[in-house]
C-alpha positions as a Markdown table, in Angstrom:
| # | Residue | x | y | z |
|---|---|---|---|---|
| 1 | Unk | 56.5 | 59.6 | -18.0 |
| 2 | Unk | 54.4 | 62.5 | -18.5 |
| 3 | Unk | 53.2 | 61.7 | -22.0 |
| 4 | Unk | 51.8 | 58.3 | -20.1 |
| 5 | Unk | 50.2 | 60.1 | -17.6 |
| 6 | Unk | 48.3 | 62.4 | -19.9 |
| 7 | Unk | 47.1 | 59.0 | -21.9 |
| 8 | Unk | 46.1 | 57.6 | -18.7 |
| 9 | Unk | 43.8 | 60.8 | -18.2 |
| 10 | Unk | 42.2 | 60.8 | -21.4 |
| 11 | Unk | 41.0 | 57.6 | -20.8 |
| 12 | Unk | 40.0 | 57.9 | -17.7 |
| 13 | Unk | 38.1 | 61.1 | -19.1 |
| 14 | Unk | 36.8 | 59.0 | -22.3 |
| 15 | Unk | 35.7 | 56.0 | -20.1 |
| 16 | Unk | 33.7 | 58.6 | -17.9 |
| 17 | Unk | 31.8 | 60.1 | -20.5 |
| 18 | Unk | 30.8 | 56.6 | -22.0 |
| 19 | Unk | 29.8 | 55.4 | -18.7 |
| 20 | Unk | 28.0 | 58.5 | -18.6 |
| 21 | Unk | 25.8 | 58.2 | -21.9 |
| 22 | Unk | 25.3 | 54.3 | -21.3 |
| 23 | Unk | 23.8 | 55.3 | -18.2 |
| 24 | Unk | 21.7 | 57.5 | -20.0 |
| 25 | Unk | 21.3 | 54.7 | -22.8 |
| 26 | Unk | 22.3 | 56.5 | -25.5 |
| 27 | Unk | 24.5 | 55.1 | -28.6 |
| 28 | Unk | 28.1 | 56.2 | -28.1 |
| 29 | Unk | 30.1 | 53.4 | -30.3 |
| 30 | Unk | 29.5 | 50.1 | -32.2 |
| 31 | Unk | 26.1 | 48.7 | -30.9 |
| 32 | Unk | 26.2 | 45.1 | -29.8 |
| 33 | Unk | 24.1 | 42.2 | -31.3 |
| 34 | Unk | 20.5 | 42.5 | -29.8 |
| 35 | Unk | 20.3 | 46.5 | -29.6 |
| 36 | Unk | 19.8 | 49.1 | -32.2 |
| 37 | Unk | 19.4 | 52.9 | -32.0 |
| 38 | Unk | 16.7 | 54.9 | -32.0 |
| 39 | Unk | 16.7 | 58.2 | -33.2 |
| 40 | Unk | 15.8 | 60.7 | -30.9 |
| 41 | Unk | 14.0 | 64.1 | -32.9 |
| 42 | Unk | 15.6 | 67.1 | -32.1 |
| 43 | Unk | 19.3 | 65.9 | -30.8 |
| 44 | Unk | 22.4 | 65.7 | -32.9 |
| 45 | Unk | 25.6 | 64.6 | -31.8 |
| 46 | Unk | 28.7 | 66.5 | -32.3 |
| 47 | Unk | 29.5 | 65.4 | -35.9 |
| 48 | Unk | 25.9 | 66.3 | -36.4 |
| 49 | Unk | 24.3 | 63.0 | -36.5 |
| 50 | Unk | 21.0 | 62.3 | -34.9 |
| 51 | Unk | 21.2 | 61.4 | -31.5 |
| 52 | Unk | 19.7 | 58.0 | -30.8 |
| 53 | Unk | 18.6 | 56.2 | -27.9 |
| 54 | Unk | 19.6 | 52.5 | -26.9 |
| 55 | Unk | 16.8 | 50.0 | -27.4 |
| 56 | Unk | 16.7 | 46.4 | -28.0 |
| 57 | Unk | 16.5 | 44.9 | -31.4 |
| 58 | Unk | 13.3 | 43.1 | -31.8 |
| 59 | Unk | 14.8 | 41.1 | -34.7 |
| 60 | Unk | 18.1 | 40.0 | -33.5 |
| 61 | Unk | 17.5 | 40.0 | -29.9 |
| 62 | Unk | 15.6 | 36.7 | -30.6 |
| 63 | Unk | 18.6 | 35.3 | -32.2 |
| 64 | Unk | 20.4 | 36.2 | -29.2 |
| 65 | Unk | 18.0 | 34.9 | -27.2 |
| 66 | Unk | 18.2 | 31.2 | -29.1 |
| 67 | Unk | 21.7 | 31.4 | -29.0 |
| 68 | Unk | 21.8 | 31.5 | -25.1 |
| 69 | Unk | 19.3 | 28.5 | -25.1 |
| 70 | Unk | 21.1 | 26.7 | -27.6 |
| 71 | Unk | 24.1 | 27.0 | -25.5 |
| 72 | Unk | 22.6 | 26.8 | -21.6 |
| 73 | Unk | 19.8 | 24.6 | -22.2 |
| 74 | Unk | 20.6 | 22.5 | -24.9 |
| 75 | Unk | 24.1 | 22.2 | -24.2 |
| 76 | Unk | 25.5 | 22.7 | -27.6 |
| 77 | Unk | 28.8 | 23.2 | -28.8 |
| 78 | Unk | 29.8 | 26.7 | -30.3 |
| 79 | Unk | 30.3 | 24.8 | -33.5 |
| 80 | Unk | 27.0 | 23.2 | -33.5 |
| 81 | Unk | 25.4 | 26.6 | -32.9 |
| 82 | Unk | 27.9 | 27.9 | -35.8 |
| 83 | Unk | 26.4 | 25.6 | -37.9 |
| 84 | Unk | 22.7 | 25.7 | -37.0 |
| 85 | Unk | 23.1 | 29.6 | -38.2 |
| 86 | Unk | 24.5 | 29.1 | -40.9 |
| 87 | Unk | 21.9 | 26.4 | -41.8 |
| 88 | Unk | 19.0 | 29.3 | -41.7 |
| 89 | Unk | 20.2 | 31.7 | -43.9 |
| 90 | Unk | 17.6 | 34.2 | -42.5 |
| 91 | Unk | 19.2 | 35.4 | -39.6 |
| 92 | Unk | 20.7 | 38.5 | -39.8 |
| 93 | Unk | 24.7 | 38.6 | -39.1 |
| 94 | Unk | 26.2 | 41.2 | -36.9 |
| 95 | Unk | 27.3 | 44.1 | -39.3 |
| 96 | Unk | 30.7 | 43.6 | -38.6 |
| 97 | Unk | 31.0 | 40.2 | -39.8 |
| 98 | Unk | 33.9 | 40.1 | -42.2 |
| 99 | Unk | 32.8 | 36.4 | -43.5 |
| 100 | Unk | 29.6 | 36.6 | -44.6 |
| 101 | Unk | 28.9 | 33.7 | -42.6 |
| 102 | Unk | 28.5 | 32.9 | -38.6 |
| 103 | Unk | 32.2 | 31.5 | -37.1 |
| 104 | Unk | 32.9 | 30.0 | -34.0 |
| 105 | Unk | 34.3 | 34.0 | -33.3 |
| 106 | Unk | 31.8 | 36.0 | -34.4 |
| 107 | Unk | 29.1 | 34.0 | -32.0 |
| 108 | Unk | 31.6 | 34.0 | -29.2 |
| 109 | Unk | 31.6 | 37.7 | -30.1 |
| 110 | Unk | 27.9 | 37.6 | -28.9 |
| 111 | Unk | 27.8 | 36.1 | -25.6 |
């Protein structure tokens, strides 16, 4: 019982501090499709990697962007927005795309 307990406080303490630096919109952990960092001069995190500050992505966050309008507007399936990604080989994936290619997962991933 006490070994759960002291799991229960670190995350309570780990979801605190990310709360924290999101509200200061800093980068803390994978960044979501649409955002990128931006390196702020000066600040280092603990490992010693440059600080950076959340921003939004002016490449992807249009792809975002059509993807909502594809899918309110427009109406479209998930696999007809699969496929119109894939059909424009232009558009950047998210880095963690295992596939190479845009699945029915990785756009749910997105919204």
């Amino acid at each position: 019982m006490m070994d759960e307990f002291v799991v229960g406080t670190y995350a309570d303490n780990i979801r605190a501090a990310h709360e924290g630096l999101l509200e200061k919109r800093l980068v803390f952990g994978t960044i979501s499709y649409g955002y990128t960092g931006e390196p702020i001069d000066g600040e280092t995190t603990r490992r010693g990697r440059p600080r950076r500050r959340l921003i939004i992505d002016p490449v992807t966050s249009t792809v975002v962007g059509q993807i909502f309008v594809w899918y309110v507007v427009d109406r479209l399936a998930i696999d007809e927005i699969t496929r119109h990604l894939n059909d424009q080989p232009s558009i950047p994936l998210p880095p963690r795309c295992m596939s190479g290619m845009w699945t029915r997962g990785v756009v749910r991933g997105i919204s």
